[in-house]
C-alpha positions as CSV (number, residue, x, y, z in Angstrom):
1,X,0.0,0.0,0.0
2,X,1.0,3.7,-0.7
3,X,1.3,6.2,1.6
4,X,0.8,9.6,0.7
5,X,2.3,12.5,2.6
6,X,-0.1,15.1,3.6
7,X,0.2,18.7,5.4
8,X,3.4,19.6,3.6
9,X,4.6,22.4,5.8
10,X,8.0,24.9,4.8
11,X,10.5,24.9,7.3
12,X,10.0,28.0,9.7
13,X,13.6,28.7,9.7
14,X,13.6,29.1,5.7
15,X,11.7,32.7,6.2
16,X,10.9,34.0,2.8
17,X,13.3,31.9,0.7
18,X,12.7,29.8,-1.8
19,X,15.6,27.4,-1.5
20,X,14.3,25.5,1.8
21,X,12.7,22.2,2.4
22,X,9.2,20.9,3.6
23,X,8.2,18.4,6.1
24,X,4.9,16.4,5.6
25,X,2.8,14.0,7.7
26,X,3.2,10.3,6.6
27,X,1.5,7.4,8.8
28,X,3.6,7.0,11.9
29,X,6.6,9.5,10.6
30,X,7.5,12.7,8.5
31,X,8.1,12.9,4.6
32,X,11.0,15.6,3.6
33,X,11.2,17.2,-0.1
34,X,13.3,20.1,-1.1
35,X,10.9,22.7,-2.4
36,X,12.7,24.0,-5.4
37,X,12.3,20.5,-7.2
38,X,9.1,18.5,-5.2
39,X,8.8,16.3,-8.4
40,X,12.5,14.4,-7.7
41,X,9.9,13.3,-4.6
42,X,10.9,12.9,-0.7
43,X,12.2,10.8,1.6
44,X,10.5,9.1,4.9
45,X,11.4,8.6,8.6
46,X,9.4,6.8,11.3
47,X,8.7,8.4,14.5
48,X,11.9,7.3,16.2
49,X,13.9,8.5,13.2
50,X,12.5,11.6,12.9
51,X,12.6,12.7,16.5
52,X,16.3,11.5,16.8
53,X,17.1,13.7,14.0
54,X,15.5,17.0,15.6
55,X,17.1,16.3,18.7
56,X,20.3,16.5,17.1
57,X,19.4,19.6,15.3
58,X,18.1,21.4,18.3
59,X,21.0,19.9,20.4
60,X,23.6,21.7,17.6
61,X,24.9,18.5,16.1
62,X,24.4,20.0,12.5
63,X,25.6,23.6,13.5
64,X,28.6,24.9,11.5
């Protein structure tokens, strides 16, 4: 079965650019696609995944 990604949402931190992702609601988990090309599609994360990943970008992990 396909899962379709739903309430596609831009990243808050992207302001008024264009060049910036967006995160969407899939099942138990978050779909990502870059918003400049959405038809190359998006990539999925469970739950776990997904709130790992935020940690680490709240927690400065990703921070140059």
């Amino acid at each position: 079965m396909t899962v379709h990604p739903t309430n596609w949402r831009k990243a808050s931190y992207s302001g008024q650019q264009s060049a910036c992702v967006e995160v969407g609601s899939i099942g138990d988990g978050a779909a990502v696609r870059d918003t400049k090309n959405r038809a190359a599609g998006y990539f999925t994360a469970n739950r776990e995944q997904w709130s790992a990943f935020v940690a680490a970008i709240k927690g400065g992990k990703f921070d140059a």
